[in-house]
N, C-alpha and C positions, 0 to 999 in steps of 0.2 A: 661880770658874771651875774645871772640873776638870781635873785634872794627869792625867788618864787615857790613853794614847797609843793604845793599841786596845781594840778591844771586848772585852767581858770575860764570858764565860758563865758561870753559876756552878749549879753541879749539884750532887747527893747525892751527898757521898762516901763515903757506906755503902753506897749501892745498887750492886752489882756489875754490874747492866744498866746504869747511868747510866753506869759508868764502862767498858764496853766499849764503849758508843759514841761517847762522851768521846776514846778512842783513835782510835777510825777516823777521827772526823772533825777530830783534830788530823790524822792523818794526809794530809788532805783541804785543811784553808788553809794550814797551816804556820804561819809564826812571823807572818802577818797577824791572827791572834786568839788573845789569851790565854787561857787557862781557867785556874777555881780551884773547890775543893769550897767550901764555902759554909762550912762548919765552920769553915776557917779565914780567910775575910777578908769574911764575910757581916758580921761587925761594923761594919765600914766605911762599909758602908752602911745606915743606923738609918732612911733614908726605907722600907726595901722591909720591911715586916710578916714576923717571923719564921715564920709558919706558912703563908707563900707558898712558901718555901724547900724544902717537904718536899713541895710538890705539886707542884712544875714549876722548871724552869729558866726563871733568870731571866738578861737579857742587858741589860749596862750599856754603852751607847755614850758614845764619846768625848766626843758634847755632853753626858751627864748622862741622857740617856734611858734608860729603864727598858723592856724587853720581856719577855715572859713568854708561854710554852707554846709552840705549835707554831710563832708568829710571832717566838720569841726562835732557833728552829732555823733557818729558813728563811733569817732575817737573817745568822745569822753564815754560815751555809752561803753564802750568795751574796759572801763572800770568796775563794772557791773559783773556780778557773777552771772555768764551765763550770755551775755551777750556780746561777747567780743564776734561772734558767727558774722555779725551784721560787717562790723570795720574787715572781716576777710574776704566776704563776698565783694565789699565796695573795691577793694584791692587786689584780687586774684582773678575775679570773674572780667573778660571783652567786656564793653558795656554797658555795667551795671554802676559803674563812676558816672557815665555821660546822664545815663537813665538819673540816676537818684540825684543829680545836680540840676536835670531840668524839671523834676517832679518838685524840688524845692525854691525853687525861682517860682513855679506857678503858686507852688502855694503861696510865697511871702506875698506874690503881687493881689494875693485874692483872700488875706487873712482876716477879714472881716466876715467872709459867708465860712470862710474852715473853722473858726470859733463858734458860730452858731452848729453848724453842722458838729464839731468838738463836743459840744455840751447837750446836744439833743441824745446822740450817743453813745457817746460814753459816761455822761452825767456833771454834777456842776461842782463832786470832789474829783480833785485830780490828784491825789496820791493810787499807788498803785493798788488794787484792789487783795485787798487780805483775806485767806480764808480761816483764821484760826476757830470762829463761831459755828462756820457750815461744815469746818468739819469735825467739830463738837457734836454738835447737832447730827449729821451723817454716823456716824460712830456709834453714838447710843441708839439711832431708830436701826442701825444694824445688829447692834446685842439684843432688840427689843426684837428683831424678826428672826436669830438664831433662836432665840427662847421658843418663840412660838413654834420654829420647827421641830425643835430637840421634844420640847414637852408632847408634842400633837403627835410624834412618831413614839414617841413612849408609850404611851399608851396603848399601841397598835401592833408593835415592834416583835411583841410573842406572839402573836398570833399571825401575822405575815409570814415570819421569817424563824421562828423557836423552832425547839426540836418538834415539835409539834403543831407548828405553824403549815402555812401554804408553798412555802419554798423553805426548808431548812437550808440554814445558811452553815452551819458544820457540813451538811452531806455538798451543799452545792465546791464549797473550800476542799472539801478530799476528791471530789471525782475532778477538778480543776487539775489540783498537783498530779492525778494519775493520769491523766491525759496530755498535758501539758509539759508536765516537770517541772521544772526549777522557775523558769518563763513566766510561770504563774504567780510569784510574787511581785516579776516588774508590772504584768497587764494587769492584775488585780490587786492595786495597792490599800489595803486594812490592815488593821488591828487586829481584826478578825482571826488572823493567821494562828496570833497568841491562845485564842482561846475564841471560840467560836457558842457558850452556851446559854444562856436565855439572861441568867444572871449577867455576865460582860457586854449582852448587846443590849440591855438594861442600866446599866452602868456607864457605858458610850450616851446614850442619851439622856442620863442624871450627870453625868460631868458634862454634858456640851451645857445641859440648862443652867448648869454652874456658873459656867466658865461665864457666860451670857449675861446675866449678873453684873459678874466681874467686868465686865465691858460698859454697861451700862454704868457700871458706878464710876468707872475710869481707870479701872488698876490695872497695872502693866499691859496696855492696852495690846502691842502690836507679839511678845507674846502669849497673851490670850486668843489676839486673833488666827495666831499660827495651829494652835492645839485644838481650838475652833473648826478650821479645814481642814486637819488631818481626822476628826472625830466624825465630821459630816463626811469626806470623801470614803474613811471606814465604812461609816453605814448605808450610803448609797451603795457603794460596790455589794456588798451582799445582799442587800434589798434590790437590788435589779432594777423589774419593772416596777416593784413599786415605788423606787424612786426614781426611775426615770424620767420627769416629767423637766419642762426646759425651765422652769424657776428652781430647780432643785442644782441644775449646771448653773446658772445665774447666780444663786447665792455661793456657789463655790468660786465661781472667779470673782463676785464683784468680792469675797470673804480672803481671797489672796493678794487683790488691788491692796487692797485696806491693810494688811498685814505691812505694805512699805511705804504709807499714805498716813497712818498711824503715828503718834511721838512716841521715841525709843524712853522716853523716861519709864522710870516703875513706878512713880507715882505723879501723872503729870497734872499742871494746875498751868491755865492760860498766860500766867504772865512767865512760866519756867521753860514753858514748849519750845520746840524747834520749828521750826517754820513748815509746813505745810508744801512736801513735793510738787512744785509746779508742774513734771513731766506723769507723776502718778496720777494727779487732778485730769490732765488731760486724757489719761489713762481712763479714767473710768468715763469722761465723756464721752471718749470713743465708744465706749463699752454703752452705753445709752443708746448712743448714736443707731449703733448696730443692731439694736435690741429694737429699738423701735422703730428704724426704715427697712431693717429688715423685712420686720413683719407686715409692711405694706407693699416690697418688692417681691416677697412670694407670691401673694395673692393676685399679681397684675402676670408675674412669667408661670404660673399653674395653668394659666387661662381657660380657670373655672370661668361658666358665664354667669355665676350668680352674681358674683363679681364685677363682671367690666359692664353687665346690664345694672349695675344696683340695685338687685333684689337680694340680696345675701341677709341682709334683715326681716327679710321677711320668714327667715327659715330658723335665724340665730337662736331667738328667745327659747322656741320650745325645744331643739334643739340640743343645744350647749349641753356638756355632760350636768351639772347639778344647781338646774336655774331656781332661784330662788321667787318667792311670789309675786316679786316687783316686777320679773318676765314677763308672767301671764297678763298682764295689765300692759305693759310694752308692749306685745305680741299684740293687741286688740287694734293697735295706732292705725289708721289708716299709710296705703301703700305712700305714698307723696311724702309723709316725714319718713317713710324706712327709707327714702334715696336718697334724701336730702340729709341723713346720717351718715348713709357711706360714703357718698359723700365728701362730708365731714369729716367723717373718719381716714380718706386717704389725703387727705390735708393736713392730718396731724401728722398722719406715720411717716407722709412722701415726704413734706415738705417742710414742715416745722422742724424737724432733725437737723435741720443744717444751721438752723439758727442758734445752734449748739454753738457752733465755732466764732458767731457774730462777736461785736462791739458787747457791751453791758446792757443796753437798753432789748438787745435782741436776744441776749442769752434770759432776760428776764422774762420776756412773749414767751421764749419756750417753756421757760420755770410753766407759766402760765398755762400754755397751750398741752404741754406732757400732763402735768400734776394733773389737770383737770380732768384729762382724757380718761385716766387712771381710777380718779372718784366715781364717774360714769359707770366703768365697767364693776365698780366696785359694787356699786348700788343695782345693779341689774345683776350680778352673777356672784360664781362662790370658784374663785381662782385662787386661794389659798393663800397665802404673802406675796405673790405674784406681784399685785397692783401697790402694798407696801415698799416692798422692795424698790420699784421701778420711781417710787416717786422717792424716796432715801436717793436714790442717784440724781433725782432732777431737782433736791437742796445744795448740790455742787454748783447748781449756774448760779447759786448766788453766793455772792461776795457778803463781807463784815457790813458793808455799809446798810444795810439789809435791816439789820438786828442792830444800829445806830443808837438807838433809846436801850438796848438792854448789854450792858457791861462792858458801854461803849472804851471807857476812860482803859479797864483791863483788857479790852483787845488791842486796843491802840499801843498802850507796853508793849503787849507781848509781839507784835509787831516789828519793834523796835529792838525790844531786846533780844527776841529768838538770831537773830542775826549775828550775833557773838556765841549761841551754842555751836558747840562740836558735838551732840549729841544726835546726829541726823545720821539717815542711811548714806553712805558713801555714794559717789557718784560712781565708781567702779563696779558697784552692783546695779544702779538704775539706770543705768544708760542697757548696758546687754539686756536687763530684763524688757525694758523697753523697745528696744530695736527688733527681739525675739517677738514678743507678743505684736507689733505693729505690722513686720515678715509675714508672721503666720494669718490673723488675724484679717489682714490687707487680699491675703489668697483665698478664706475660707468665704472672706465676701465677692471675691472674683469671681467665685466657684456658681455662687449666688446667681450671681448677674451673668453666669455662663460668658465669660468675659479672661481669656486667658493670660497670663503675665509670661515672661521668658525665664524667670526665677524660679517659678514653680515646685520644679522637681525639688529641688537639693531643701528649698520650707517644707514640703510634703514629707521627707525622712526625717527633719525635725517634729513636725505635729507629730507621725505617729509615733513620735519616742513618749511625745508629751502628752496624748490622744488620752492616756490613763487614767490621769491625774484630774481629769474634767476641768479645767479651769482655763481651756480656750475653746469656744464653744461656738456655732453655729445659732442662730436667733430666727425665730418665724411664723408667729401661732398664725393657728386658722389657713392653710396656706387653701384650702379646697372645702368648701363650705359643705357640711353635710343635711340636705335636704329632708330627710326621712329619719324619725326617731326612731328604730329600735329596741326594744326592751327586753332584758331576760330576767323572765323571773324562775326562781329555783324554786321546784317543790318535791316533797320526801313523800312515800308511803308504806306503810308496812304488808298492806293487800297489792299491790299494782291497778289497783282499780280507784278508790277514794285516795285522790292527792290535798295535802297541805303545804300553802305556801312559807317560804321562809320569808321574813320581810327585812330589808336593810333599809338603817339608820337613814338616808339620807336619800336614796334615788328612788325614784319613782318606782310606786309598788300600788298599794292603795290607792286607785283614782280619786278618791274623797280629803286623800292627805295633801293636806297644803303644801307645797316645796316652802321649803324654810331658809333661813341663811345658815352657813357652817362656817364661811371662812372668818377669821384667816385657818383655823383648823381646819384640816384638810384628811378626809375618812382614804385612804387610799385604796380600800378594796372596793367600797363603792364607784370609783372612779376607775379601776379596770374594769367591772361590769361596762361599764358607757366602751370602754376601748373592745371588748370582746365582741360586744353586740353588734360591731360595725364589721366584725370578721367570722371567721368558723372558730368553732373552737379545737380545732387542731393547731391555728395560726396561734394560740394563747393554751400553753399546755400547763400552765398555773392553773387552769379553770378547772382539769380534772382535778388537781391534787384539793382544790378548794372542795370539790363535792367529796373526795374522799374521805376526806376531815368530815365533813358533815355524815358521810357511814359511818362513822367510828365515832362521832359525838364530843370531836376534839374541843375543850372546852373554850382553852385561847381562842380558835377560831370561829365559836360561837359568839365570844364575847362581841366580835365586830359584826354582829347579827344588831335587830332591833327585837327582831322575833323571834323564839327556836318553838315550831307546834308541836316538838316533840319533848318535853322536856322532862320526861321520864326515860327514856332511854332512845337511840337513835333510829332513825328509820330503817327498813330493809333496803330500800329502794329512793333513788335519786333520779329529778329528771329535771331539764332543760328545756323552759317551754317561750319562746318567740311571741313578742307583742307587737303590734306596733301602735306605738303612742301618738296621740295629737292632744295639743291644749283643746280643754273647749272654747266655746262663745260666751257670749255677753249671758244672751238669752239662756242656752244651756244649762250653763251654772247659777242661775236663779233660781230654775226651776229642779231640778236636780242636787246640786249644792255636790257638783264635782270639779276640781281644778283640770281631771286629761279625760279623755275617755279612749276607749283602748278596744285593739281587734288581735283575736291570736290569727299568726300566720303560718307558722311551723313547729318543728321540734328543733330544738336547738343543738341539742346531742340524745343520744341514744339513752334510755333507761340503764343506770348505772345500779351496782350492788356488787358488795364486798365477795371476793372468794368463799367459800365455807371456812377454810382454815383461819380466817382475818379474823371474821365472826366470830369463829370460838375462843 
């Protein structure tokens, strides 16, 4: 009987490919399976022919069994949490025995070019790649871009949405329940419900900045990040349009990933951690994935031709709802680099996406090719945590070894030791959550690609149970490039005859004012302006209640003003008057000293004023 306590693989210890894999995949069972080079305890076993030894690994189990080639791999592999998949497929599946036994005969015969090939790669450590540092790092630039959103919507937050805001969000929550009924708790899931008044939705975004904080420093990271999503999902739902913008779904699901991606401790520190979900990690790569080939596959099936001709930059800079001054200087490039942008640019969103899924050496070209993408627009435009965010998910492609010089000796612990916590999310919760979001997720890009699956329907009653909660979402800016600025400018008068403009903070008013940077704060009423002026203003019936605030002199809704010319008491009279914008030229703005110059075209809405009864 043999005295053997674990399986025993015994490989070439010459071979330098044998033994960099040798490494990973100790690093993979741990002390559940011994290895040995065959040189030294190949003696011991006088049944296994010595000229097997040099062609394959061979694997001794505890009863005495003998395996050998790819089914001596598979077997020990499935000592591994997580990978016994492989030893069932080699064993249940026609074929995939014959298959994986002649895929490893080629390689042993060709292990000199698969070692270089090995290590150009996947790189020249062969332990398994750890992420306990990226997603250190991921975590805190995530509490650093809840902050920025909780604080940036604070400030804004009564006068959008107060009782005296542009949308009250108490009247929009009672004409909801009287329309709807009960119904209206599952579709409109807030806080709100509690107490809908300036003070709680004030409060909502002084505890998200809190809680945000608390994330950033590290404290109970994965319930902060739940109170997190339910504080943000509150305030979207009553905010509407004005949060409706696709970074604001973006950070709710990449803020629900993170919530089971997260260490369960309350107070965790690197070497005490649980190991870093390997199906959530791929979770949110997916969630990249999506995010950014989406947004290159709309723009090819919209079959805008600003687009498939590569002129769409030509129109971007002055365009784009709130371009900051680095545009007008971009905007001036000659035509040959705006194509050789786009380029460009459908090379990052078509093509670099998929190198998500690569080897290390390929997931690090994407680190490269996404992050950079992201700086670009960052430095040309004012997209709000948009370009933050997206590059917080693009510190997932990289692994520990990354961050190698900084705390190298305590990642490597906690490496080691997270593998004896029981502190981790069950698999009975990650695996459904998983499967759901992949189901759903997997259609809503089908949906994309106009591309139908057979499963459809029966995911379709699952999304819209989940459609609510924002946190599976569609991805796709820019899908139909808008060629022609637009501009409304509002102005009040107390005669109907002499008008004054109002002027806002941020969007183009003044042709003399520079476009400035805002983000990552993001003005949210200036940025419906940009969305209305591309429609009537019946299509955006926020637009009246915004002027009616302005008859009545509502002060919150002044506050997101830069201007009020009335600032003794409100105007009689509101009007909606049609620009249309272009950047200037070179020459233009030398001799002038203006960044747009501007033509009215229309009336935008009819002359507005209060009832008599408002009035008095």
């Amino acid at each position: 009987m043999s005295s053997q306590l674990r399986p025993l693989p015994l490989y070439d210890g010459d071979c330098s490919f044998c033994r960099w894999w040798i490494v990973r995949w100790k690093h993979s069972t741990g002390d559940l399976v011994e290895y040995a080079p065959f040189q030294e305890v190949g003696f011991q076993f006088p049944q296994i022919p010595k000229e097997r030894f040099g062609h394959a690994v061979q694997l001794i189990e505890p009863s005495g069994q003998v395996f050998s080639g790819a089914e001596a791999v598979f077997r020990a592999l499935a000592y591994s949490r997580g990978k016994g998949w492989m030893l069932w497929f080699y064993s249940t599946i026609p074929g995939v025995a014959a298959l994986s036994e002649w895929l490893y005969q080629f390689i042993s015969h060709h292990r000199s070019g698969f070692s270089k090939l090995t290590r150009f790669f996947l790189g020249k450590q062969a332990e398994v790649p750890t992420y306990f540092l990226s997603r250190w790092l991921f975590l805190r630039m995530l509490g650093a871009i809840f902050f920025i959103a909780f604080v940036s919507l604070w400030v804004q937050i009564v006068g959008l949405v107060g009782r005296k805001g542009i949308l009250p969000a108490h009247y929009f929550l009672t004409v909801a329940l009287e329309r709807i009924g009960p119904q209206a708790y599952r579709l409109l899931p807030t806080l709100c419900w509690l107490n809908a008044s300036d003070q709680f939705l004030q409060l909502l975004c002084g505890g998200g900045a809190f809680l945000s904080v608390l994330l950033i420093v590290g404290i109970a990271t994965a319930p902060v990040l739940f109170f997190l999503w339910v504080f943000y999902l509150s305030l979207l739902t009553v905010c509407r349009d004005f949060l409706g913008f696709q970074w604001d779904a973006l950070l709710l699901e990449t803020g629900f990933l993170a919530i089971f991606f997260a260490p369960l401790q309350i107070w965790p520190r690197l070497p005490r951690e649980s190991a870093p979900s390997a199906t959530i990690l791929w979770l949110l790569r997916w969630l990249l994935f999506r995010l950014m080939f989406s947004s290159g596959i709309v723009k090819l099936m919209s079959g805008d031709p600003s687009w498939r001709n590569l002129t769409a930059l030509n129109y971007h800079y002055e365009t784009q709802c709130l371009p900051p001054w680095t545009a007008w200087y971009m905007h001036q490039l000659p035509e040959w680099f705006q194509k050789v942008s786009v380029a460009g640019m459908f090379t990052v969103e078509l093509v670099v996406p998929f190198f998500i899924f690569g080897p290390r050496l390929f997931r690090y070209v994407a680190f490269v090719g996404l992050a950079g993408f992201q700086l670009i627009i960052m430095a040309t435009g004012n997209y709000a945590f948009f370009n933050i965010l997206a590059i917080a998910l693009c510190v997932l492609l990289l692994d520990d070894s990354v961050f190698a010089n900084w705390r190298h000796r305590k990642a490597s612990h906690s490496a080691t030791h997270a593998r004896s916590q029981s502190r981790a999310w069950p698999r009975w919760v990650v695996a459904p959550l998983a499967i759901t979001i992949l189901l759903v997720t997997t259609m809503l890009m089908g949906e994309e690609l106009r591309v139908s699956v057979p499963w459809s329907e029966p995911v379709k009653k699952i999304y819209s149970w989940l459609a609510p909660l924002c946190s599976l979402n569609r991805y796709g800016l820019f899908a139909v490039m808008t060629t022609t600025r637009p501009e409304i400018i509002v102005e009040g008068s107390n005669d109907g005859v002499n008008w004054l403009a109002y002027e806002f903070k941020y969007k183009p008013g003044d042709p003399a004012r520079p476009p400035s940077f805002v983000a990552p704060h993001q003005p949210r009423l200036d940025w419906q302006m940009w969305f209305a002026a591309l429609g009537s203003y019946q299509d955006h019936p926020w637009f009246i209640n915004f002027c009616k605030r302005l008859l009545e002199g509502s002060p919150a809704v002044l506050a997101l003003l830069a201007k009020n010319p009335f600032a003794n008491s409100p105007p009689r009279y509101v009007r909606a008057v049609l620009y249309d914008y272009r950047f200037t030229d070179l020459a233009t703005r030398r001799v002038h000293r203006t960044w747009w110059q501007r033509e009215m075209t229309s009336l935008y809405c009819p002359v507005l004023l209060l009832p008599a009864r408002s009035r008095d």
